[in-house]
N, C-alpha and C positions, 0 to 999 in steps of 0.2 A: 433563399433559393436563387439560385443563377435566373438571369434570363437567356430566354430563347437565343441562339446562336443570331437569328432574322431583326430582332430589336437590338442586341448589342451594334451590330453591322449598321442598323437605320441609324443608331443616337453616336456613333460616329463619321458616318456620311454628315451628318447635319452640323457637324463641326467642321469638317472637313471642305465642303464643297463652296460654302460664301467666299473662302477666300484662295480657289485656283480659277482663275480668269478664263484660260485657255486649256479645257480638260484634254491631255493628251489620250492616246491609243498603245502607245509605248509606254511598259514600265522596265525598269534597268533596277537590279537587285544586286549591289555590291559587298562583295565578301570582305573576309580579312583584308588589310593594307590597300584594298583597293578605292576607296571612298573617293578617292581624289576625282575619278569623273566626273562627278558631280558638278567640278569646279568649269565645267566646260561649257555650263550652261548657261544663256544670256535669261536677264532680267528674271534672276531666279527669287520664287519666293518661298521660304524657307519656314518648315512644320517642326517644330519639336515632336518625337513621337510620344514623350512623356505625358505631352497634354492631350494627346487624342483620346476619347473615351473607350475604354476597354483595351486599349492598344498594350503589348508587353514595353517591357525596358530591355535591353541589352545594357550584360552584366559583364562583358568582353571588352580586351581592350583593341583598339583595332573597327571595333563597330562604335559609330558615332551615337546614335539613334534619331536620324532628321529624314525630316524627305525633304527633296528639291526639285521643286517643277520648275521647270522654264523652259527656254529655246533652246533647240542644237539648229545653228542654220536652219532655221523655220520653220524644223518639227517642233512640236512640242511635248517634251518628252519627264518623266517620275523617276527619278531616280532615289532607290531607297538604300540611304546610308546607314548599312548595319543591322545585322536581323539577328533574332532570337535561336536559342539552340533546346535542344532536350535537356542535355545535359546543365543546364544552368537551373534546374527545377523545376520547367516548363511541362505541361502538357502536350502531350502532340496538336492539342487544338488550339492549346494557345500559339505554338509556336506558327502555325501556318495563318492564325486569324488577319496579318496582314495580306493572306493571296486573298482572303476573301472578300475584304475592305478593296483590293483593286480592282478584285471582279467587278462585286457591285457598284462602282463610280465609272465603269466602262473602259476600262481597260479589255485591249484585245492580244497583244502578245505580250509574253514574259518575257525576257532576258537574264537569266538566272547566273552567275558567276560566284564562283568559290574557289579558295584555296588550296588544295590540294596535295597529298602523297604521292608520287608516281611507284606504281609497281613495274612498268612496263622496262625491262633490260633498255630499250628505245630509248627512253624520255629522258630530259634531265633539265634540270631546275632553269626556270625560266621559260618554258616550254609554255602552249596554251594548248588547249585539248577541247574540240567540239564533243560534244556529249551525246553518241547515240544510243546509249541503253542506260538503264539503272539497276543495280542491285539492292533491296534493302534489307542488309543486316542489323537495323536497328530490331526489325519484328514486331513492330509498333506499327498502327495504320490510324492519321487524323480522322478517318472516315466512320470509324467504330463507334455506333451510338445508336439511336432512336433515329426510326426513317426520318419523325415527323422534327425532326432538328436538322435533316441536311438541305444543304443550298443547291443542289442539283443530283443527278443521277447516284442511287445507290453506288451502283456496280459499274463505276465506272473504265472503261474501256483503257489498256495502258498497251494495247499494240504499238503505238507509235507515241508513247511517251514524249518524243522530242520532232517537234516539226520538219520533216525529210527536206521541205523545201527551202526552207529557213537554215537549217546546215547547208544544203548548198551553195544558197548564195552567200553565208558565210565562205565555206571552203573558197568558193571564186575569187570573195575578195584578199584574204588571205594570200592566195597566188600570185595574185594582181599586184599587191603589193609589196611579194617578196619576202612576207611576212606568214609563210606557211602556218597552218594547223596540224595537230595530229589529231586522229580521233580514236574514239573508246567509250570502255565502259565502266562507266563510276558504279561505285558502291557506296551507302552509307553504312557508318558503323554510329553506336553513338556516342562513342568519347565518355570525360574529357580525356583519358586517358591515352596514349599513341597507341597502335597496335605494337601486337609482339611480332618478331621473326615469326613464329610460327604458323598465327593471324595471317601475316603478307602471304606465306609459300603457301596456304591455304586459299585465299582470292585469288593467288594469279594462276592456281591451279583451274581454277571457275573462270578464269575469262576477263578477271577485272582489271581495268591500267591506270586505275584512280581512288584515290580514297579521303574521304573526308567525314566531318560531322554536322553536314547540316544538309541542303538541298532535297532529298531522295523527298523528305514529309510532303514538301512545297510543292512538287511537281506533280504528286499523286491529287492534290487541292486544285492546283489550278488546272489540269485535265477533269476532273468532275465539275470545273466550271467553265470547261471549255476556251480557254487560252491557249493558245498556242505558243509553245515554250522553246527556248533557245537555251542551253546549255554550255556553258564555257569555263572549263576548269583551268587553272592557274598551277602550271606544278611547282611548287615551292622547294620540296626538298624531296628528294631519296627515301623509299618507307624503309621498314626497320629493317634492318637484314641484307639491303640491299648499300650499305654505306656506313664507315666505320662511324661517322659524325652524329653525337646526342641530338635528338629534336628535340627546339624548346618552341614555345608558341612566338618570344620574341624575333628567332631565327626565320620563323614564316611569315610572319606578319612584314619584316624586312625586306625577303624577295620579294613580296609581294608589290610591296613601294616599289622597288624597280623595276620589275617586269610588270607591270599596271601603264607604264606609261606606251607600251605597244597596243597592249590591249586599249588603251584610250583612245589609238589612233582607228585600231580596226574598227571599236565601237561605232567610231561617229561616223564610218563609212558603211558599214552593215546598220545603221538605221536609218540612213539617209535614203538609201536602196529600197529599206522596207517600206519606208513611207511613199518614195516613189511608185510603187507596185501596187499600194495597197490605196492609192491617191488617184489610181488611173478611172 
């Protein structure tokens, strides 16, 4: 028999915890191609997540599967390279058991980034996209089980899925910078497959200007544990329909390396901010 969702969580905290020095408040959750923030952190010490107890693997390529704690200028900040998907034969609990392992070691906000489709006529590859809504087409909910198995609120509240004030101050620095956002509403679908033409003219009839295969699980977990979430899509490529050009996963994981290095700069200025605010 499985154990309780509460002792899996405890017997890898107890691995986990002797050896981060300085527990941060920020965790940073890097998508495809984007791993390399990671590298921005000083005196990082570096988790395999293979060895954490109960922890999945990522079966992608693109996702590392390490966390790296260390300093960004003096925050101290998680960053986890490479996360698990449905689609790879995951459960939706497995797949989110890392937001839960953040929660409970005290993590307070999330920074959630993914890769992304643009539906939006707008957008075009290279683009970053603040995330103020979610759709889940996957139809799946991590939350579905026995009360006496969840880590916090049944029914939890998804009015404000994404932090209003935390997009803000995103958005400012963005401007600030020069370095614009757009913003929208992701959907998940759950892969691996691309969408069809059809799929696309269908979500963008709904409202949607993003699409990917991961995130949507993640966010519904860490609002049941009350973190506050930051959402940042990465447009990689043109969805179907919208562009004569085949999607291959090597094609997105590639923008993603290049248009990653913007977002590195925003990152370490949007959690500088945070820490600032949140430090007062």
């Amino acid at each position: 028999m499985n154990k309780p969702l509460k002792i899996r969580v405890k017997e890898s905290l107890a691995y986990l915890l002797p050896q981060i020095p300085d527990m941060p408040e920020i965790a940073v959750v890097l998508g495809s191609g984007l791993g390399g923030f990671a590298d921005n952190l000083q005196e990082p010490v570096i988790i395999n997540t293979a060895d954490i107890p109960h922890y999945p693997c990522s079966t992608v390529p693109g996702h590392q599967g390490r966390w790296v704690i260390g300093q960004l200028e003096g925050v101290p900040v998680l960053a986890v390279q490479g996360r698990v998907h449905y689609y790879e034969g995951y459960s939706l609990k497995e797949v989110t058991y890392p937001i839960h392992v953040l929660a409970s070691m005290g993590i307070k906000i999330l920074i959630l980034t993914t890769a992304c489709g643009g539906l939006n006529p707008g957008f075009e590859p290279g683009d970053l996209m603040l995330i103020t809504d979610q759709v889940n087409f996957g139809f799946g909910n991590p939350l579905i089980g026995r009360p006496e198995n969840q880590l916090g609120p049944r029914f939890p509240d998804m009015s404000q899925a994404f932090d209003p004030e935390l997009i803000a101050l995103a958005e400012e620095i963005g401007t600030r910078l020069n370095m614009p956002f757009r913003k929208g509403v992701f959907c998940w679908m759950t892969g691996p497959a691309y969408e069809t033409a059809a799929e696309i003219r269908m979500l963008r009839t709904l409202g949607v200007d993003a699409v990917s295969m991961s995130t949507a699980p993640e966010v519904i977990v860490a609002r049941q544990r009350h973190l506050r979430v930051l959402g940042i899509s990465l447009i990689t490529n043109l969805s179907t329909g919208l562009s004569s050009e085949k999607l291959t996963h090597k094609e997105v994981t590639e923008m993603a390396t290049r248009a990653g290095e913007k977002l590195k700069i925003l990152l370490k200025e949007i959690i500088k901010r945070i820490n600032n605010k949140t430090s007062r």
